[in-house]
C-alpha positions in Angstrom: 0.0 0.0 0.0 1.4 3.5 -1.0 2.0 6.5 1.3 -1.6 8.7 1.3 0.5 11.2 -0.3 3.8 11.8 -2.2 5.9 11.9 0.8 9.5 12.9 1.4 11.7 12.2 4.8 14.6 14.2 4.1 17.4 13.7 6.9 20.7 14.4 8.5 20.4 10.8 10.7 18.4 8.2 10.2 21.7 5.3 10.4 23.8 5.1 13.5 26.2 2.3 15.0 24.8 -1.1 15.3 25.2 -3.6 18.1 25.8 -6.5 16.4 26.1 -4.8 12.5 27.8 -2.3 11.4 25.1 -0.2 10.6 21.4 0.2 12.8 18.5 2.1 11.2 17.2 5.0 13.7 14.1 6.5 14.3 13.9 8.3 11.4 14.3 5.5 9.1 11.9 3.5 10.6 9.2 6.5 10.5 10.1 6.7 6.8 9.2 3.1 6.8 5.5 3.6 8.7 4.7 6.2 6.8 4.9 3.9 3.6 1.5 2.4 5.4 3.3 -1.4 4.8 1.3 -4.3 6.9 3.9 -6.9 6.4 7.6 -7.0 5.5 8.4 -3.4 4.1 11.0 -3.5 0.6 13.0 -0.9 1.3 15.9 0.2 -1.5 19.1 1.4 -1.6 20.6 3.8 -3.2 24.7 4.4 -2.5 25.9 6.0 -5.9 27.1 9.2 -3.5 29.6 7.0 -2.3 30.5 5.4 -5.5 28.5 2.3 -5.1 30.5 1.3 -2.7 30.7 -1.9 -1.7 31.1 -1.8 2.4 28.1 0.8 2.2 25.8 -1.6 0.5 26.8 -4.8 3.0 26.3 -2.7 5.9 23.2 -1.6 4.0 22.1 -5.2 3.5 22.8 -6.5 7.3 21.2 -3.3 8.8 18.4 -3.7 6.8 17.6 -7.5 7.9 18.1 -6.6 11.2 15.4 -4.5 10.9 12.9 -7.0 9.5 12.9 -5.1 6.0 12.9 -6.9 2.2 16.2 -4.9 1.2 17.6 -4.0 -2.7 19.7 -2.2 -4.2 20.4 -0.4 -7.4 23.9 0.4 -8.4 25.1 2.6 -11.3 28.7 1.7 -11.1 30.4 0.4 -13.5 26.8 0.0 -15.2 23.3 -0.4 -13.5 23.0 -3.7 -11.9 19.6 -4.4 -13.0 17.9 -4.1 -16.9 15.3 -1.6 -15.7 16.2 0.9 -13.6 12.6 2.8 -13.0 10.6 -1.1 -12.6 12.8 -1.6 -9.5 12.4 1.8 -7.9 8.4 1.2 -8.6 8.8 -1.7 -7.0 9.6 -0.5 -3.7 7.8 1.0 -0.4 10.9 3.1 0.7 13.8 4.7 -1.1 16.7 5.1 1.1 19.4 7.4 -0.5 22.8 7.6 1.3 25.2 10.4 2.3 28.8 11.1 0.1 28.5 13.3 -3.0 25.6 15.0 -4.1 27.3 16.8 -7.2 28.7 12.8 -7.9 24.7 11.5 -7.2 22.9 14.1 -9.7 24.9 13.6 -13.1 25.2 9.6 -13.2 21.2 9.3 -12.1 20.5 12.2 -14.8 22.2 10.0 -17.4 20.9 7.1 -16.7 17.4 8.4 -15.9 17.7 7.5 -12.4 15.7 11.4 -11.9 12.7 10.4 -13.8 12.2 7.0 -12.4 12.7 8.6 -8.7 10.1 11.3 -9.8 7.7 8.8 -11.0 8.0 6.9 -8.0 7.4 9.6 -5.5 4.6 10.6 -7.3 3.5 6.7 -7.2 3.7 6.9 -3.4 7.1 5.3 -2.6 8.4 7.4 0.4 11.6 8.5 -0.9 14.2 9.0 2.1 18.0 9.9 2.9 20.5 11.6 4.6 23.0 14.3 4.1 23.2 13.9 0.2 20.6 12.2 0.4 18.8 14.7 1.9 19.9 17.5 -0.4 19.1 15.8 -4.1 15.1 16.2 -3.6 15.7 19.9 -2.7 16.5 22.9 -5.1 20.1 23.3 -3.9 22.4 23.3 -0.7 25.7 23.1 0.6 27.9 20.4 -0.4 31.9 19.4 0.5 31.9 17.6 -3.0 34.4 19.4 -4.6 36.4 20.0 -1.9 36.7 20.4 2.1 35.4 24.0 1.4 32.0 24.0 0.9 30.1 25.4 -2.0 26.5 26.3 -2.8 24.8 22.7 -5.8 22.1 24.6 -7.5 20.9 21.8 -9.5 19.5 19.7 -7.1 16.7 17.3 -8.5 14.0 20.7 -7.1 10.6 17.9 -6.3 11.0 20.4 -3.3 11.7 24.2 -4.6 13.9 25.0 -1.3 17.0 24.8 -0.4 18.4 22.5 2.0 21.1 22.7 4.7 22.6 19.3 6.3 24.8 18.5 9.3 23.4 22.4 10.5 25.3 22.2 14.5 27.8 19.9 13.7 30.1 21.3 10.9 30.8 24.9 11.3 31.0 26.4 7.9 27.4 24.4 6.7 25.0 27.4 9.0 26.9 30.5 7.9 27.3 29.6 4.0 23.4 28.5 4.1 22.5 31.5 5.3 24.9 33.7 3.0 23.8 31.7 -0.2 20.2 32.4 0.5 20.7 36.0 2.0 22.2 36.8 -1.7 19.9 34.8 -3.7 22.0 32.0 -5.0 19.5 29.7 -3.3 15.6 30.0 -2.6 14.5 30.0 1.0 14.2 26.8 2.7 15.3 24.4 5.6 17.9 22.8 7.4 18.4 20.1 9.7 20.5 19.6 12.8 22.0 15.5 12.9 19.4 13.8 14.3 16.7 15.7 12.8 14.6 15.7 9.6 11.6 17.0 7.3 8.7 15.4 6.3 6.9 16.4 3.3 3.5 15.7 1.8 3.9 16.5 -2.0 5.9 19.5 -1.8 4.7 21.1 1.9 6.6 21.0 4.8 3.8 19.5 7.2 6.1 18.6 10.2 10.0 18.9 11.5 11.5 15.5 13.1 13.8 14.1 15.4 15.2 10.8 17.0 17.2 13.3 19.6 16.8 15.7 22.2 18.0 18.9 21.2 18.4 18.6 17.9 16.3 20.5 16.0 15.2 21.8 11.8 15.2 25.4 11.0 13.5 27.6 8.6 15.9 30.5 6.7 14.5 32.7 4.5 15.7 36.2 2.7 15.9 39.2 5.6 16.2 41.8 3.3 19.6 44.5 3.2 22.0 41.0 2.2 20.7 39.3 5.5 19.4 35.8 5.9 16.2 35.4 9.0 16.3 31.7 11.0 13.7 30.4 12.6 13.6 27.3 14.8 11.0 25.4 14.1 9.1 23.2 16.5 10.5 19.8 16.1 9.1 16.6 17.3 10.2 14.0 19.1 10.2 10.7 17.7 10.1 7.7 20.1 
């Protein structure tokens, strides 16, 4: 059964240490996974092409997920898809579960191999389409990103099913809050929202319809054009998942 709306769980957590894996899906993975409405065993695929397909991310990936009690899959790009049909598997799913690395090294393999338009149909299908950090970013209009270097820099040409910007890993890596604010302060990026780790945004088509998190104190934010140069945040009142 399909999510009662086009629904996107955008993240900066969602995966933390295991026990007995590497991996352990958090609180806001397995809210990604509810809201997908599934009775029984929920399929739940991954995507890792921001890490280059690589292949410790998808075993951890893969013991994580049957951990959790999820059907898991994967779809690779590198060195060439590892399936025929690229948009029948992502169909094929209840949750889309795209991981952190390189959002400028995501957006051009999945525009070449169409990997956009079967994630667009799919969202639109009622997958619930989830991620962190990169992850995160792609559904959004822009964001910062440490792809081309340890300097961040403003991605423009993010996959925009969401027409805001995005800001991940907000309180934990000190030049992601100030450049946010400064690339939407001067119009390089729309307004939009960013995430503490541990915190994340659900949307219902393309609304922002509640902020998210698996810890205390961490929280989402709302930044928006202040006029004179100036960028205006707003905490927003994020919930508590248990």
């Amino acid at each position: 059964m399909p999510a009662d709306a086009p629904t996107i769980l955008a993240t900066s957590g969602g995966i933390g240490p295991g026990t007995r894996t590497r991996w352990e899906f958090t609180a806001l993975t397995r809210h990604a996974v509810d809201l997908s409405g599934v009775a029984g065993t929920p399929r739940v695929c991954f995507l890792a092409t921001a890490g280059g397909d690589d292949s410790a991310y998808l075993v951890n990936f893969y013991t994580a997920a049957q951990a959790a009690g999820f059907s898991p899959s994967h779809l690779a790009l590198f060195p060439m898809p590892n399936v025929a049909e690229p948009a029948e598997l992502l169909l094929d799913q209840d949750v889309i579960f795209v991981g952190g690395g390189s959002v400028a090294g995501l957006l051009a393999p999945w525009r070449m191999h169409g990997v956009d338009a079967a994630m667009h149909a799919a969202w639109r299908a009622g997958v619930v389409l989830t991620g962190v950090s990169a992850g995160s970013l792609c559904w959004h209009a822009g964001g910062t990103t440490d792809s081309f270097g340890p300097r961040l820099r403003a991605v423009t040409d993010g996959l925009g099913f969401l027409p805001y910007a995005n800001g991940v890993h907000h309180d934990s890596e000190p030049q992601r809050r100030p450049l946010f604010q400064r690339l939407i302060a001067d119009g390089t990026l729309p307004g939009g929202y960013a995430t503490d780790d541990g915190a994340g945004l659900l949307y219902r088509d393309t609304e922002l319809v509640e902020a998210l998190s698996e810890e205390p104190g961490r929280y989402a934010y709302r930044v928006d054009p202040g006029g004179d140069g100036t960028a205006t945040e707003e905490r927003l009142d994020t919930r508590l998942l248990r």
